[in-house]
N, C-alpha and C positions, 0 to 999 in steps of 0.2 A: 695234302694241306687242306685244312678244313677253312673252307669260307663263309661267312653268314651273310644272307640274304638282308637286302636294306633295301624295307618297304618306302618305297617312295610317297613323297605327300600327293592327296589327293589335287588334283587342281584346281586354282580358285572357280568359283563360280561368283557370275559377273551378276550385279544386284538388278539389272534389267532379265533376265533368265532364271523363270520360275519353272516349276513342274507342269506341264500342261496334262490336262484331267481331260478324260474319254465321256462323251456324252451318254455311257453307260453305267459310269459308277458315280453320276449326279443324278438326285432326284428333290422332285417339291420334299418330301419329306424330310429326306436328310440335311437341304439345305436350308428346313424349317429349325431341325434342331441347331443346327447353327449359329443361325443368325438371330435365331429366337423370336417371340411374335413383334407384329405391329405393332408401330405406334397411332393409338386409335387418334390422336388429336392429332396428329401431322397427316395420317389418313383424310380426316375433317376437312382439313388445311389444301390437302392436296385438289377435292372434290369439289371444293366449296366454288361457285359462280358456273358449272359447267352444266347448263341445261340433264336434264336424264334422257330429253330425244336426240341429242346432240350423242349423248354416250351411246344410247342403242343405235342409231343411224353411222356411228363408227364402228361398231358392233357386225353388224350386218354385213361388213366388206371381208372378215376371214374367219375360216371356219374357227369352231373351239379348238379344237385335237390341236393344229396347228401353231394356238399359242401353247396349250399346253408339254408338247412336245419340245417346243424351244426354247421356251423359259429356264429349266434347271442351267442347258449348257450357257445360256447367255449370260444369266448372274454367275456363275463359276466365270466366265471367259470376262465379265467386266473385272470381279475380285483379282483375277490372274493376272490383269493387266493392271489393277491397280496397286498390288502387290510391288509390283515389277518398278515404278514410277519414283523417282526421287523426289525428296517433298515440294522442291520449287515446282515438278513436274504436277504431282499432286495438285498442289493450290492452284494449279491450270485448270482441274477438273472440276468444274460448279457444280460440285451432287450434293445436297444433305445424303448422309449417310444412310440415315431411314428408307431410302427409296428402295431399296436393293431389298430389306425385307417386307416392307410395304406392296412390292412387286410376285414374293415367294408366296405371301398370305394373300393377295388379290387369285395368281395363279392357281391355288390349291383351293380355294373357295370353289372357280369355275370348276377344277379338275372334278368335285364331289357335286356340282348341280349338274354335270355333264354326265354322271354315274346315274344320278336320280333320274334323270329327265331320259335315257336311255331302259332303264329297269323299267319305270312307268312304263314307256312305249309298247316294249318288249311283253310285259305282262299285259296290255290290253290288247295287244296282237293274239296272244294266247287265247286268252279267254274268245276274242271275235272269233276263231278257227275254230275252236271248241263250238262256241254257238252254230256257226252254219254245219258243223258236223252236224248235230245234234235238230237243226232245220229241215238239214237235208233229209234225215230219218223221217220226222214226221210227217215233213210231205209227204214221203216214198208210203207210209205207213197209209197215212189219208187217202192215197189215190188209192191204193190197192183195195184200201174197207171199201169207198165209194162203188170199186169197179164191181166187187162182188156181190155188194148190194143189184149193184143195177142188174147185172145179169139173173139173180134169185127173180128181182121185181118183174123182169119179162118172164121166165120161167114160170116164176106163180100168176100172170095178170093176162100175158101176150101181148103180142108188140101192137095190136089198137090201142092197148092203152096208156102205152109208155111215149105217146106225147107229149101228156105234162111232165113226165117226169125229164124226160130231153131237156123240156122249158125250165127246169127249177134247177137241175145239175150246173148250169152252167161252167165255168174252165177252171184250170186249175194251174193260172199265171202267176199268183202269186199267193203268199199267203191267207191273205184275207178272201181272195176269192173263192178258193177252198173250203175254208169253212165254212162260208154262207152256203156255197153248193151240199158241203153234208151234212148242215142242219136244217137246207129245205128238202134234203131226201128224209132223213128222219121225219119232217113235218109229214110229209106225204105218206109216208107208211103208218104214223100216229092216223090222220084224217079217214085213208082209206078202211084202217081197222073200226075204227068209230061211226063208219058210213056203215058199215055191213057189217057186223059183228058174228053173225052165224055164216057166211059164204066165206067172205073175202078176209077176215081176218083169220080161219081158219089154212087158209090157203096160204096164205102169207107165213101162217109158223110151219105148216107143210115144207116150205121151200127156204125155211132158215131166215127169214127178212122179216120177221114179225117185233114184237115188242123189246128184245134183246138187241134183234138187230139195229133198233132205232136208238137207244142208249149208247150202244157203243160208237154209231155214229157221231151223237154228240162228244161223247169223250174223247176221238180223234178231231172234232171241232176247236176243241178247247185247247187240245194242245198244240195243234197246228198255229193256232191265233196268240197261244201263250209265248210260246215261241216268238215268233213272229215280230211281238209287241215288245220283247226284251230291247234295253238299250245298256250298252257297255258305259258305266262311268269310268270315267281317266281317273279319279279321285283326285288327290291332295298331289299335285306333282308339281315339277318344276317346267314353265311355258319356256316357250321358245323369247320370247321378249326377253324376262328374265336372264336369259342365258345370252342374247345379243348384247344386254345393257352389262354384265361383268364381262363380254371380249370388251366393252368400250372400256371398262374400269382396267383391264390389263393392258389393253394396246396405247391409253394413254400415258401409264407407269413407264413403258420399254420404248415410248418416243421422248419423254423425257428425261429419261439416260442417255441414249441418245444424239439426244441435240446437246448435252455436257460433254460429255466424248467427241462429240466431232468439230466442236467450239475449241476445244485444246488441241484438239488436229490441227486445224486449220493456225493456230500460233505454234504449236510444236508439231512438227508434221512425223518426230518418232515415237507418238505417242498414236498408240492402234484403237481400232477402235471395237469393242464387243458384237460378234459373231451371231446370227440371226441366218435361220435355216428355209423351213416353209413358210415363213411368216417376213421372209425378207422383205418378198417384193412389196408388202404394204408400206412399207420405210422407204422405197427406193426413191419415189419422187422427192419426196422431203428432204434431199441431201445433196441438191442440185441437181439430178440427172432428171433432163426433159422429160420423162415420163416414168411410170412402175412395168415393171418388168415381171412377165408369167411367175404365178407362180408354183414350185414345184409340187407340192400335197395339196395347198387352202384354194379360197377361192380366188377366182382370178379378176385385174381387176376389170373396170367397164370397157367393153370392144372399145377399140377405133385410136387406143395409146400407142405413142410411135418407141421405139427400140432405143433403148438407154444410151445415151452418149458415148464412147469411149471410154474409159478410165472414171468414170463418173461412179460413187458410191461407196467402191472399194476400199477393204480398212487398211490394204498394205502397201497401195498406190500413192502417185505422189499429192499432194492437194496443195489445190488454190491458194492463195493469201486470205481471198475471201470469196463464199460462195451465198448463193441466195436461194432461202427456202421456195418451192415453186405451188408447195398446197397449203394451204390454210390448216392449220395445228390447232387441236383443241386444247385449251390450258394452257397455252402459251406463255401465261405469264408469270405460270409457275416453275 
């Protein structure tokens, strides 16, 4: 008896259970195309009253990498979760909409001043190695001429006379010391051919330290000093301020999501709140727990914070009715 197979219906899927996305297959980019650019006047809106020292000095407490590493998964994991939200649930969450790509375009800005301002470094690192390469030779070069010289000068002079020349060599500490020492050997071998032109300057090409050898002196003078006197421009790059003042322009974006998420928490306590990796502990105090808690990659925050309350931060735990911010929020009133 032949019987057919009867595909059974898939099973519902419940409108709070969305897809959960891998923080490998979200990036600034793709979440650029998505959401598409900023809005520059809600941007405006957003920045408007917040000192610039106030953003760099919030700046300055996590590294870049750290937000930039967090950001794709946090907007995917707020979308996920707002996805997931029925609309009563929804109108619990106070966001303008704009902030989620006002947050992808703040991020992706750092991500490219954090490229530049790395490439800079990197390239004037290069070039500094290069130079002391290129240092090193001519010192090595300069002593070596100096040395030869000196030993011709006693050869052709004898050592009564290489007194002054002792006194005019002087060391070879540094740069510049150097070359004065081998263009007062040169002086001296110019002087002494000019004192005695038929004896001692004859002696002197005798023993290879004569007029040739006082030129080439100079010429190892010159580039021992040239050397020496190079300074590496950084050029046109991006400073490190710069790049503190956009962490303040992202870390203010991802606290004011944020505090809409954890404001619907606190009245709907099934409503979760978006996911924050190395860049957690900077949000930890801000969500009631006594203090910020190490953080895993960024920097950590000031010595001497005590260990996060129990149950305190958590997006799956249960919450309060009502909790109380414990750090001062910049923008707050946006």
């Amino acid at each position: 008896m032949t019987t057919s197979k009867i595909k059974k219906p898939a099973p519902a899927t419940s409108p709070a259970e969305v897809p959960t996305v891998s923080s490998t297959t979200v990036t600034l980019d793709s979440l650029a195309r998505e959401l598409g650019p900023a809005d520059g006047a809600f941007a405006a809106r957003t920045y408007a009253g917040i000192p610039e020292e106030d953003l760099v000095a919030e700046g300055t407490r996590i590294d870049s990498q750290s937000l930039i590493d967090d950001v794709p998964h946090f907007v995917a994991s707020a979308r996920r979760i707002l996805g997931s939200l029925s609309e009563a649930q929804r109108g619990k969450v106070r966001m303008p909409a704009a902030l989620l790509p006002l947050l992808v375009a703040e991020a992706g800005r750092l991500q490219a001043m954090k490229r530049s301002h790395e490439a800079a470094a990197t390239e004037v690192a290069g070039a500094r190695a290069a130079l002391e390469v290129q240092g090193r030779s001519a010192m090595r070069d300069g002593i070596g001429e100096r040395d030869l010289c000196y030993d011709g000068l006693r050869n052709a002079l004898g050592a009564r006379r290489m007194a002054r020349v002792d006194a005019v060599v002087g060391r070879a500490d540094s740069p510049e010391s150097l070359a004065k020492g081998l263009e007062a050997l040169a002086s001296f071998i110019d002087e002494t051919r000019r004192a005695d032109p038929a004896q001692d300057a004859e002696v002197l090409e005798d023993y290879g330290v004569g007029a040739e050898c006082a030129a080439a002196l100079r010429v190892a003078a010159q580039r021992v000093r040239g050397i020496g006197g190079v300074q590496i421009a950084a050029g046109r790059r991006v400073t490190q301020r710069a790049l503190d003042l956009q962490d303040g322009r992202v870390a203010i974006v991802i606290e004011k999501i944020l505090r809409a998420f954890r404001a619907a928490r606190r009245v709907d306590g099934t409503i979760l709140v978006p996911e924050l990796n190395k860049a957690a502990w900077m949000f930890e105090a801000r969500s009631g727990s006594s203090a910020k808690k190490p953080s895993p990659g960024g920097e950590k925050p000031a010595p001497g914070g005590e260990k996060p309350a129990p149950g305190g931060g958590g997006a799956q735990g249960d919450v309060p009715a009502a909790q109380e911010e414990t750090t001062p929020i910049l923008g707050a009133g946006g």
